[in-house]
C-alpha positions in Angstrom: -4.3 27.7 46.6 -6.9 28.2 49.1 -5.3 31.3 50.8 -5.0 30.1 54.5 -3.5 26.9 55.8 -5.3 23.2 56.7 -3.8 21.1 59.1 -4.2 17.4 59.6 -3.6 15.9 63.0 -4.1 12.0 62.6 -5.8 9.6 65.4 -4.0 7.2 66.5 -5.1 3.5 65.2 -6.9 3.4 69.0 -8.3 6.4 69.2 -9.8 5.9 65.2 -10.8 2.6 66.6 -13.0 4.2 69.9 -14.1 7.0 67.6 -16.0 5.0 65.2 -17.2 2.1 67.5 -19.4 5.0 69.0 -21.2 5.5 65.4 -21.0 2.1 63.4 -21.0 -1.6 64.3 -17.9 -3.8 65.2 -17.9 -5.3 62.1 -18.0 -2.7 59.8 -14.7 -0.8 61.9 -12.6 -4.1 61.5 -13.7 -4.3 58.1 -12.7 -0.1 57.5 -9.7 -0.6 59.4 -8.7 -3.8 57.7 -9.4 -2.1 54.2 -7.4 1.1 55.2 -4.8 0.3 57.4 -3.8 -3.4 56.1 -3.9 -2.1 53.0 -6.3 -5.0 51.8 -8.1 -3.0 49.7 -7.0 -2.1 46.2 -8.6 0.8 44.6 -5.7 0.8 41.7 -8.2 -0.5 38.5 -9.4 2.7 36.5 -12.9 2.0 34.8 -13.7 3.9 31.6 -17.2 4.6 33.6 -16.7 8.8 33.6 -15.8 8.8 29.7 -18.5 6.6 29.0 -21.1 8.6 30.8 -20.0 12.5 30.3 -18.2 11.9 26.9 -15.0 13.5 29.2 -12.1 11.9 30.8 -12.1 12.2 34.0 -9.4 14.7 35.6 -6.9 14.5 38.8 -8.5 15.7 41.9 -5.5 18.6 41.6 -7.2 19.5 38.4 -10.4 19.6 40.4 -9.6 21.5 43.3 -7.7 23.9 41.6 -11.1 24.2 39.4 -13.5 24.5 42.6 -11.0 26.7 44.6 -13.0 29.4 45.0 -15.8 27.7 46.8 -14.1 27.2 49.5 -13.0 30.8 49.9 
């Protein structure tokens, strides 16, 4: 879609860990990390909040991107 290739190289939960410890208290790392990687946060409720407000339903960040592709060109 975008025309040239993205690549993802993941940290390691230790190196995510060190990374932000340098930018953001202890607390709010565990808590990230605890959210993320324990999976103890659940995202899965849909809220009619984008209907309500633009009169639209909202669309798939698919539909998005492929909608915004060429501002990242």
């Amino acid at each position: 879609m975008l025309g040239r290739d993205l690549r993802f190289h993941p940290l390691t939960d230790e190196q995510d860990r060190a990374d932000m410890s340098e930018r953001m208290p202890e607390e709010y790392v565990h808590a990230f990390l605890s959210f993320y990687s324990d999976r103890t946060l659940d995202e899965s409720l849909i809220y009619p909040t984008v209907e309500e407000v633009t009169g639209h339903p909202p669309r798939t960040f698919h539909r998005w991107a492929v909608a915004h592709a060429n501002d990242f060109r």
